[in-house]
C-alpha positions as CSV (number, residue, x, y, z in Angstrom):
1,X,9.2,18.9,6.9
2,X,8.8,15.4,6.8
3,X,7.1,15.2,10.1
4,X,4.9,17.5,9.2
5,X,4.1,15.6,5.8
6,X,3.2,12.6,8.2
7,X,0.7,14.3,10.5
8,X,-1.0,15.6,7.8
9,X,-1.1,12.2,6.2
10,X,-2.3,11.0,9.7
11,X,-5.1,13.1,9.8
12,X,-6.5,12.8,6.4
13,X,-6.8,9.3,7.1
14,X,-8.4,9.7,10.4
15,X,-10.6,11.7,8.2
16,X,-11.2,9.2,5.5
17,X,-11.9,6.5,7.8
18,X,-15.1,8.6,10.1
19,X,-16.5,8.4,6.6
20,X,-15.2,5.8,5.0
21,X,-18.3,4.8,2.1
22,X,-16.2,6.6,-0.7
23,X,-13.3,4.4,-0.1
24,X,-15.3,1.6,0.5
25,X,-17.5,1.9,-2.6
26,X,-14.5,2.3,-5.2
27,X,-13.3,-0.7,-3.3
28,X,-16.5,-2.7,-3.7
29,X,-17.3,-2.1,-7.1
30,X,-15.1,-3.3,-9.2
31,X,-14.6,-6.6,-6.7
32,X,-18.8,-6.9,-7.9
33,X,-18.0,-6.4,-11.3
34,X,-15.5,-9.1,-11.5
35,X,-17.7,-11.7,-9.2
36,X,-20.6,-10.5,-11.8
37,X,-19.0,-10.6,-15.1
38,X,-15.4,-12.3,-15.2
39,X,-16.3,-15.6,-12.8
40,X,-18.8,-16.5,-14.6
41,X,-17.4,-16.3,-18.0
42,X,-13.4,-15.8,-18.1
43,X,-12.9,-17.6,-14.5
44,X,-11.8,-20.5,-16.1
45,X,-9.3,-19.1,-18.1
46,X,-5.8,-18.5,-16.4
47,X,-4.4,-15.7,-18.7
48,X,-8.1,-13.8,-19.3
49,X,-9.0,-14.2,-15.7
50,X,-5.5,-12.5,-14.8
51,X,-5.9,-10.1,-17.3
52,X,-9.2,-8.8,-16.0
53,X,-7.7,-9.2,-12.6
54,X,-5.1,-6.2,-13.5
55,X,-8.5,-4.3,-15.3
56,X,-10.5,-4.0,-12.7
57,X,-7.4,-3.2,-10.6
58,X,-6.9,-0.5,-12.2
59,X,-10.4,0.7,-12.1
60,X,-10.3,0.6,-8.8
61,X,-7.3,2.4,-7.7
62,X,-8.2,5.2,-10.7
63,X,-11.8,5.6,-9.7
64,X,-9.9,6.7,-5.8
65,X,-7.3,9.0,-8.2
66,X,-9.6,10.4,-9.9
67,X,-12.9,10.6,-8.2
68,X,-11.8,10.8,-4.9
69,X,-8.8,13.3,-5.0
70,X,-10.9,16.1,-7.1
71,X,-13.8,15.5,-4.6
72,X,-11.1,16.1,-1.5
73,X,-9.4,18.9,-3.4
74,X,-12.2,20.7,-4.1
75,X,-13.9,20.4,-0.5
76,X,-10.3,21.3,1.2
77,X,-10.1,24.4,-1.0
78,X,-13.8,25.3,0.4
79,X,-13.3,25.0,4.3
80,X,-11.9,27.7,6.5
81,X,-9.0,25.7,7.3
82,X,-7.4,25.7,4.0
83,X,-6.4,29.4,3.9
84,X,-5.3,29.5,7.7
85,X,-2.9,26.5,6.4
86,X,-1.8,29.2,4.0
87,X,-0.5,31.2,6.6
88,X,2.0,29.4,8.2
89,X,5.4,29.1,7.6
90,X,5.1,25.5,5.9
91,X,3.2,26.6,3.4
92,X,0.4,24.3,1.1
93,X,3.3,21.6,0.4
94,X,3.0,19.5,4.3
95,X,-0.9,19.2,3.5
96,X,-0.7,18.9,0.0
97,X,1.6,15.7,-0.1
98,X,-0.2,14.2,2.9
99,X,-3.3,14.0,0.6
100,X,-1.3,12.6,-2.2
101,X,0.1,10.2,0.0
102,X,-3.9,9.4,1.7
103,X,-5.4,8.8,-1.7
104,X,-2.5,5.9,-2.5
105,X,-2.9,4.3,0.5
106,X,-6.5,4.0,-0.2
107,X,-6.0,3.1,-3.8
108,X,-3.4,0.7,-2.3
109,X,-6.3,-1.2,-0.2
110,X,-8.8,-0.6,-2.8
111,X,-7.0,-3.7,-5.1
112,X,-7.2,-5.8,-2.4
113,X,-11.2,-7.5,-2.8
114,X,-10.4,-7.6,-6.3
115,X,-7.4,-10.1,-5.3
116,X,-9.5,-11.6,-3.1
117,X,-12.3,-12.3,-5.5
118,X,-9.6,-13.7,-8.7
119,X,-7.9,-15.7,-6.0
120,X,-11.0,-17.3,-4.5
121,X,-13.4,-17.9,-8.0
122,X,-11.1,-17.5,-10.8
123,X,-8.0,-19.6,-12.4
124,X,-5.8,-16.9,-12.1
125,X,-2.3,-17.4,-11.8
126,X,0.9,-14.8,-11.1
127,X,4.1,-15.1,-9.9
128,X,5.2,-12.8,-6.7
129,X,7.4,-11.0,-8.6
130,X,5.0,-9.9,-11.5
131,X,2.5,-9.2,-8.8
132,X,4.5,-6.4,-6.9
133,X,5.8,-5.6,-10.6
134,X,1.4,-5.1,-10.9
135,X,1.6,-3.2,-8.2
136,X,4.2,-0.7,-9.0
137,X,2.8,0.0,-12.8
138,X,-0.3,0.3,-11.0
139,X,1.1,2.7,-9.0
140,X,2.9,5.2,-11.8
141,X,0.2,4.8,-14.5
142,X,-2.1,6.6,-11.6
143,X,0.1,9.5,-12.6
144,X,-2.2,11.1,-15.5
145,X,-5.4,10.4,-13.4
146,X,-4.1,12.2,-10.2
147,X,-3.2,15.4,-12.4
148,X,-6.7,14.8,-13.7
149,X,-8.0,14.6,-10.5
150,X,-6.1,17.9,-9.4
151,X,-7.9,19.6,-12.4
152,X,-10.7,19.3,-11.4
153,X,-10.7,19.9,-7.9
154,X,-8.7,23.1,-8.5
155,X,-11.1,24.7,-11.0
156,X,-14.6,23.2,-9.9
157,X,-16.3,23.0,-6.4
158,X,-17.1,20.0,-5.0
159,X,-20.4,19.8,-5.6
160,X,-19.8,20.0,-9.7
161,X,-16.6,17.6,-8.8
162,X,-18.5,15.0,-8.1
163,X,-20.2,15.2,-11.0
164,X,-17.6,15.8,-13.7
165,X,-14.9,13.5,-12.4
166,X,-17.5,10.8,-12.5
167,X,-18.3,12.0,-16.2
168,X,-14.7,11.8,-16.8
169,X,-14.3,8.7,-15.0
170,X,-16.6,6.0,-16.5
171,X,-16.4,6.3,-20.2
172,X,-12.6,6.9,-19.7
173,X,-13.1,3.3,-18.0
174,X,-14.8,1.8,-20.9
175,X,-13.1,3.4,-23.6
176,X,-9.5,2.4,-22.1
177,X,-10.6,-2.0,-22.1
178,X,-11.1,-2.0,-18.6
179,X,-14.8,-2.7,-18.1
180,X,-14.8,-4.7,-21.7
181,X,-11.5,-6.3,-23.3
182,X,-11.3,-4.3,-26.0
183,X,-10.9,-7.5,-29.0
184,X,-14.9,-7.3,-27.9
185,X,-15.5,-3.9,-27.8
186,X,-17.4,-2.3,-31.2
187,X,-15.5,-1.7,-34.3
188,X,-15.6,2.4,-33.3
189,X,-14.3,1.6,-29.9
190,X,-11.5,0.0,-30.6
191,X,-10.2,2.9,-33.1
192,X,-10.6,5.4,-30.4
193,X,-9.5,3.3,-27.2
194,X,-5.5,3.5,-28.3
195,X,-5.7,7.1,-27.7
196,X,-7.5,7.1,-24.6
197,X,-4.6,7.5,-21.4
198,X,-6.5,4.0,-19.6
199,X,-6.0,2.2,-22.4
200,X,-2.1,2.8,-22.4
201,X,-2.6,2.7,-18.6
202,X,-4.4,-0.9,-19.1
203,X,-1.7,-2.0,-21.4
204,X,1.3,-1.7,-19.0
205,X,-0.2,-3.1,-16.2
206,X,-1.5,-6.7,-18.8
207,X,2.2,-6.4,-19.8
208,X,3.4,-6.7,-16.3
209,X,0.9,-8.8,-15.4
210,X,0.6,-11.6,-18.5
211,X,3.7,-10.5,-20.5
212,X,1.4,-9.2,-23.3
213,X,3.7,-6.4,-25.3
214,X,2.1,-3.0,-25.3
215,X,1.1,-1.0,-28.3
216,X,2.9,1.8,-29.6
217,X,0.0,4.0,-29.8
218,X,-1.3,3.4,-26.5
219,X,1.8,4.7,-24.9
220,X,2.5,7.7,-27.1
221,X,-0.9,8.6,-25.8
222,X,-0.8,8.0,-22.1
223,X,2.5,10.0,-22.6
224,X,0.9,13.0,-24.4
225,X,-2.1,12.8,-21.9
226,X,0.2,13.2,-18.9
227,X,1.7,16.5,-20.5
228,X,-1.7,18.0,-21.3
229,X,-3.2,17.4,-17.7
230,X,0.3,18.1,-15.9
231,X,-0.1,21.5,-17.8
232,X,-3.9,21.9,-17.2
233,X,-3.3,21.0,-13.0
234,X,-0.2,23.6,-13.0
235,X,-2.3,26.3,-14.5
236,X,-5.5,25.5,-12.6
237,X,-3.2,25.6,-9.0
238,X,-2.1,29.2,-10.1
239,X,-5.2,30.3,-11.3
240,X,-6.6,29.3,-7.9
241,X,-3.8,30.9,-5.9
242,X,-4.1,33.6,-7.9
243,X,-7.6,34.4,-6.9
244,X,-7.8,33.2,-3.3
245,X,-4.5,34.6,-2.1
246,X,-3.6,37.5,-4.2
């Protein structure tokens, strides 16, 4: 099974790289924003240059979790392909994870221009072992935003993907402290942005990043969120199988 798992991993990426501007752009973006709005103003400042660092880190990788797994999950579900995959005796697991395991790597290389751009024009400073400690919250906070991102593809086509999941994707981005630290955000913000998942997401990754200590709130929520979408992506994978293979 697991060679299986690595051939299709193999070819999703030989896939994402023949068109590669979706990767690139969620790559690109938030390494702009920070040359465009945390050089200039926070780039002097060693703990608000690092915190912004792990923000638009995490935009990054969730805009690929989000964005870009709903918009793959939703095209694989419309091609001809996906059914005959059906029919062999692997079953939709060998495809399934390969595509999981695609959209980290990309999210994986995705942080990297923002590193670039903090280490190069910024004062920010992290030890090794807090950066791979980044990494690795980076990594599990993704959780909510995958299921998210499974959602959506499951129950939409790709067309209307592309739509919602950018929708869901940029106010979630605001409202969670990642575009705008959220001490400057408006007064109504800041009441709702502790029960938004990114800002709970945002909080772990500044904790493992600058030591700050997360908020109570902010995690209950992230929690919570993850059950609610882990329900809604179970119920929109049988609700799919049950009308394109029953």
């Amino acid at each position: 099974m697991s060679s299986l798992v690595l051939a299709h991993t193999r070819y999703l990426m030989i896939e994402q790289l023949r068109v590669p501007i979706g990767p690139l752009a969620g790559a690109l973006f938030p390494a702009i924003a920070m040359l465009a709005f945390v050089v200039p103003f926070a780039g002097k400042d060693p703990v608000a240059a690092t915190a912004a660092t792990g923000s638009f880190m995490l935009f990054g990788a969730m805009s690929n979790a989000l964005i870009g797994l709903s918009i793959s999950v939703s095209q694989d579900r419309e091609q001809p392909w996906n059914p005959y995959l059906r029919t062999l005796p692997a079953g939709p697991f060998p495809h399934f994870a390969g595509r999981i395991l695609t959209v980290l790597a990309v999210m994986l290389v995705s942080v990297i221009p923002v590193l670039l751009v903090s280490a190069q024009f910024t004062e920010a400073t992290i030890t090794p072992v807090r950066l791979l400690l980044g990494v690795g919250v980076l990594v599990a906070v993704l959780v909510p935003f995958l299921l998210m991102g499974l959602f959506i593809g499951f129950t939409l086509s790709s067309k209307a993907a592309i739509a919602v999941s950018q929708i869901v994707f940029f106010p979630l981005g605001i409202v969670g402290g990642l575009l705008l630290p959220p001490q400057f955000m408006p007064d109504f913000l800041q009441t709702l942005s502790p029960y938004a998942p990114t800002r709970g997401a945002a909080e772990l990754v500044w904790w493992a990043t600058i030591g700050t200590r997360p908020g109570t709130v902010a995690l209950v929520m992230l929690a919570v969120w993850t059950v609610v979408v882990a329900a809604a992506a179970v119920w929109a994978y049988r609700r799919d199988e049950g009308r394109r293979f029953s």
